[in-house]
C-alpha positions as CSV (number, residue, x, y, z in Angstrom):
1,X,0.0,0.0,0.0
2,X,2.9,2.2,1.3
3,X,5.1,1.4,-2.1
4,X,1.3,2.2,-4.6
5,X,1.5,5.0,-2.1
6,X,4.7,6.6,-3.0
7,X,3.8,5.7,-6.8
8,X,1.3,8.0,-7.2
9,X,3.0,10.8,-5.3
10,X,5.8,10.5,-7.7
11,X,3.4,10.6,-10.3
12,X,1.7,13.7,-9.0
13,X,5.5,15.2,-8.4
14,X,5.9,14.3,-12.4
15,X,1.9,15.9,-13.5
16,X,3.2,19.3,-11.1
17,X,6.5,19.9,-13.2
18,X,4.5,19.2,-16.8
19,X,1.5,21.6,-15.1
20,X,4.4,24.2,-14.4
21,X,6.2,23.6,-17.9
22,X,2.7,24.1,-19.8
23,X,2.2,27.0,-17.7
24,X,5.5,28.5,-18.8
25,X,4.8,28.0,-22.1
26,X,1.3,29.9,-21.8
27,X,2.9,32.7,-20.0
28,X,5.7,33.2,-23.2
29,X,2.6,32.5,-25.4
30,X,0.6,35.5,-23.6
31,X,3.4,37.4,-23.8
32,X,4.2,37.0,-27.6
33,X,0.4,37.4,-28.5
34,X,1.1,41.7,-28.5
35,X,4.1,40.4,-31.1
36,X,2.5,38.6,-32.6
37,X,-0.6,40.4,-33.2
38,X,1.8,43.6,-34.4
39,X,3.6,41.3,-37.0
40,X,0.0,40.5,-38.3
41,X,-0.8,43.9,-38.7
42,X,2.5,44.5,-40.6
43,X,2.0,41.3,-42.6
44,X,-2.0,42.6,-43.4
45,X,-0.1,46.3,-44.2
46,X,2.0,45.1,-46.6
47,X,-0.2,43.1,-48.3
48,X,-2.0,46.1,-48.6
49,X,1.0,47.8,-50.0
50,X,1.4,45.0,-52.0
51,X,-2.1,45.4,-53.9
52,X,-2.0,49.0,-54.7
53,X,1.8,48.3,-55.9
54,X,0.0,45.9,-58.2
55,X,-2.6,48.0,-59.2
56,X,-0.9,51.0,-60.1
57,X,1.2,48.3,-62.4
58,X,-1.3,47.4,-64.0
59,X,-2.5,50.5,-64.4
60,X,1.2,51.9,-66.0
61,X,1.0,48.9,-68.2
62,X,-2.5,49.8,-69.9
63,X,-0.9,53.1,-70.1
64,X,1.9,51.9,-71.9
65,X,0.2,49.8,-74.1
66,X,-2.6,53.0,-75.1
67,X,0.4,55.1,-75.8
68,X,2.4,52.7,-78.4
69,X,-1.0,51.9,-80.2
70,X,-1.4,55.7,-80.2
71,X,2.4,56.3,-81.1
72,X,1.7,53.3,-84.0
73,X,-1.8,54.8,-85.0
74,X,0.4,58.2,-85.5
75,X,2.9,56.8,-87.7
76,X,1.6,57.4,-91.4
77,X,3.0,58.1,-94.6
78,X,3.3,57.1,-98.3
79,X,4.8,57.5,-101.4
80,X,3.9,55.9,-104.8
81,X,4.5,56.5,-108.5
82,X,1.9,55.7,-111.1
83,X,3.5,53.0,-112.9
84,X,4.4,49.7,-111.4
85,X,6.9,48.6,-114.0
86,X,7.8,50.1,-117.5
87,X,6.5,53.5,-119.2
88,X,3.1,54.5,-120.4
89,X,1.5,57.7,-121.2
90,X,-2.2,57.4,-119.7
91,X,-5.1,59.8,-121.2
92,X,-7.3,61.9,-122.2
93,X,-10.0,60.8,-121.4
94,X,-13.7,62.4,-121.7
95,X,-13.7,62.2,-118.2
96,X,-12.3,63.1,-115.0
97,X,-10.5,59.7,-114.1
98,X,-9.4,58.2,-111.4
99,X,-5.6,57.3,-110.6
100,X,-3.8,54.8,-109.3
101,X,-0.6,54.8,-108.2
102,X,1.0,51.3,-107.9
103,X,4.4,51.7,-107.5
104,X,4.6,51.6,-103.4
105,X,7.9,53.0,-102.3
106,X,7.1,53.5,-98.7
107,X,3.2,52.9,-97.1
108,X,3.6,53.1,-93.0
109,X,0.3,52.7,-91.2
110,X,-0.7,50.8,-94.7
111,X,-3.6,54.0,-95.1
112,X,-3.2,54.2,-98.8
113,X,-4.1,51.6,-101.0
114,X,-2.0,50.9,-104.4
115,X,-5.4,48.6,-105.5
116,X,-8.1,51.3,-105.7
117,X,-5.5,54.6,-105.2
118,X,-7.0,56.0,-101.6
119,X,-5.6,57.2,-98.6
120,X,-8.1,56.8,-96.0
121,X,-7.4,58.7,-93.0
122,X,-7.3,56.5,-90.1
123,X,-7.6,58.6,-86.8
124,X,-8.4,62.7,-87.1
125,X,-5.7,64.3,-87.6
126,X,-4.1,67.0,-90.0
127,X,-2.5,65.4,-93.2
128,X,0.0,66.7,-96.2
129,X,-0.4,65.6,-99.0
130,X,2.1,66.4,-102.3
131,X,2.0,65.0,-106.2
132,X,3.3,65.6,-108.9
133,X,2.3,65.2,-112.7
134,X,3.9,65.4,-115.6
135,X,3.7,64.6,-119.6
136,X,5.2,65.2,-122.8
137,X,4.1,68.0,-124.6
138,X,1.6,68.1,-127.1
139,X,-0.9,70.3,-129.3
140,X,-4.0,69.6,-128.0
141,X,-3.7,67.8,-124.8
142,X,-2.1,69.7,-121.5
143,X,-1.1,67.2,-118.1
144,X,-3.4,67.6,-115.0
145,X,-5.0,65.8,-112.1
146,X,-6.8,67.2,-109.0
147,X,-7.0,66.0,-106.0
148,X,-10.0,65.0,-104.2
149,X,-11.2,64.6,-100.6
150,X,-14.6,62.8,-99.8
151,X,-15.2,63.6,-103.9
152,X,-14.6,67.3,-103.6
153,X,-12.1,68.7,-105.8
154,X,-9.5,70.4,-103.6
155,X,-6.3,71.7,-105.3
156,X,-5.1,71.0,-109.2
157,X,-1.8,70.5,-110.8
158,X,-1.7,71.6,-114.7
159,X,0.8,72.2,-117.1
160,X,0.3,72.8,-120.8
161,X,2.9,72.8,-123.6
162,X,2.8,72.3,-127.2
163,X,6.5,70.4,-127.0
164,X,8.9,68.6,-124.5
165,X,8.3,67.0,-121.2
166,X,6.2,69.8,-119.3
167,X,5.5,68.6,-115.8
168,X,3.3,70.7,-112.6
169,X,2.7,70.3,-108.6
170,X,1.0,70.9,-105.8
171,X,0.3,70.1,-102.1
172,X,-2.2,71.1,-99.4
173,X,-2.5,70.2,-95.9
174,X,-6.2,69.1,-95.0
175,X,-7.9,67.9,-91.8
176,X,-9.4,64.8,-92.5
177,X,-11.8,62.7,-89.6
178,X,-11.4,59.1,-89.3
179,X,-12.7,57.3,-92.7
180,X,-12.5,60.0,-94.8
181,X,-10.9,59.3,-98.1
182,X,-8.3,60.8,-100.6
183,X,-7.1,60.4,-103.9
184,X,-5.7,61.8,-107.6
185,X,-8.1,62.4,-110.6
186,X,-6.7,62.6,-114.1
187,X,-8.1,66.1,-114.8
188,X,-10.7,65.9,-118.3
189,X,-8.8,65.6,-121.8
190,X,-5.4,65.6,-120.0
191,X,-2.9,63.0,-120.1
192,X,-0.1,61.7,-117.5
193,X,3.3,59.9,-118.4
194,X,5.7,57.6,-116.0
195,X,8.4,55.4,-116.5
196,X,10.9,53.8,-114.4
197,X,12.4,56.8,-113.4
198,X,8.9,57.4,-111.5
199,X,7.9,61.2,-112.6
200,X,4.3,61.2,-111.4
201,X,4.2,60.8,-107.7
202,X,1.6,60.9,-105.1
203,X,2.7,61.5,-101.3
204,X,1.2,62.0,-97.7
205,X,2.1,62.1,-94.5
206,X,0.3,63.0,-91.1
207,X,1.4,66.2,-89.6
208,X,0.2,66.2,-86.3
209,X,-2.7,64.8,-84.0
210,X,-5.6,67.1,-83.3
């Protein structure tokens, strides 16, 4: 009885001490929680931090992005000749007459087509536009083309001699909304020449965004 006795006293002795340990654990628990609860608080800042870093990213991105397709939309310009290959004198005609200039030295932004002969403006802005026409002389027939905006005649080039190669210019700068459409017209009874050595030009460029 004595020896069960002195068991459970040792046994109680060995409960006390693991009582005491836990209880020393709890006490460096309670006094950690203020730590710990501040490095939550950091932890829950910077996250914080951490999202409106992201967000203002993202945000710079989109920005990026808007101002290369706007510095791509704002790269434009061409230049073509009539003639694609070889020489040809084209005209008169009875008619004003469209032209076509297929001989594509440069076409950034692709806005002009060398299939139908149009620029079409592809954001508002204010455009220059150049060409020049020429032909060999001749009696009866002179060497002029207008150029047209949205089918309104806007500025002409002519030049009219009886002998040798006669040739004229112009240029104008327009406004032009998005869509809007420009070209060359073979003035009526005229005639235009080109060869290889690309005499008849059209050219445009955009000038600056309104």
């Amino acid at each position: 009885m004595s020896a069960l006795l002195a068991e459970q006293r040792v046994e109680i002795r060995h409960l006390q001490k693991e009582n005491e340990a836990q209880t020393a654990k709890l006490r460096d628990l309670e006094l950690q929680k203020p730590e710990l609860d501040q490095l939550k608080q950091q932890i829950q800042a910077q996250t914080g931090e951490l999202d409106t870093i992201k967000t203002r990213t993202n945000v710079t991105e989109n920005q990026v992005e808007a101002l290369n397709s706007e510095r791509k939309v704002k790269q434009v310009a061409f230049s073509a000749s009539l003639l694609a290959s070889g020489s040809e004198t084209i005209g008169p005609y009875n008619t004003h007459t469209p032209l076509v200039f297929r001989h594509v030295v440069t076409n950034i932004g692709n806005a002009y087509s060398p299939h139908t002969g149009f620029f079409i403006a592809p954001v508002r802005d204010a455009y220059h536009f150049e060409f020049y026409i020429g032909a060999h002389g001749h009696a009866s027939h002179s060497s002029g083309a207008v150029l047209v905006r949205n089918g309104e005649h806007i500025f002409i080039a002519y030049e009219h001699q009886t002998s040798h190669y006669g040739s004229s210019a112009n240029g104008v700068t327009l406004l032009l909304e998005v869509g809007d459409d420009v070209f060359l017209r073979l003035w009526t009874n005229t005639r235009i020449f080109d060869s290889e050595n690309h005499h008849s030009t059209f050219s445009g460029h955009l000038l600056f965004t309104m």
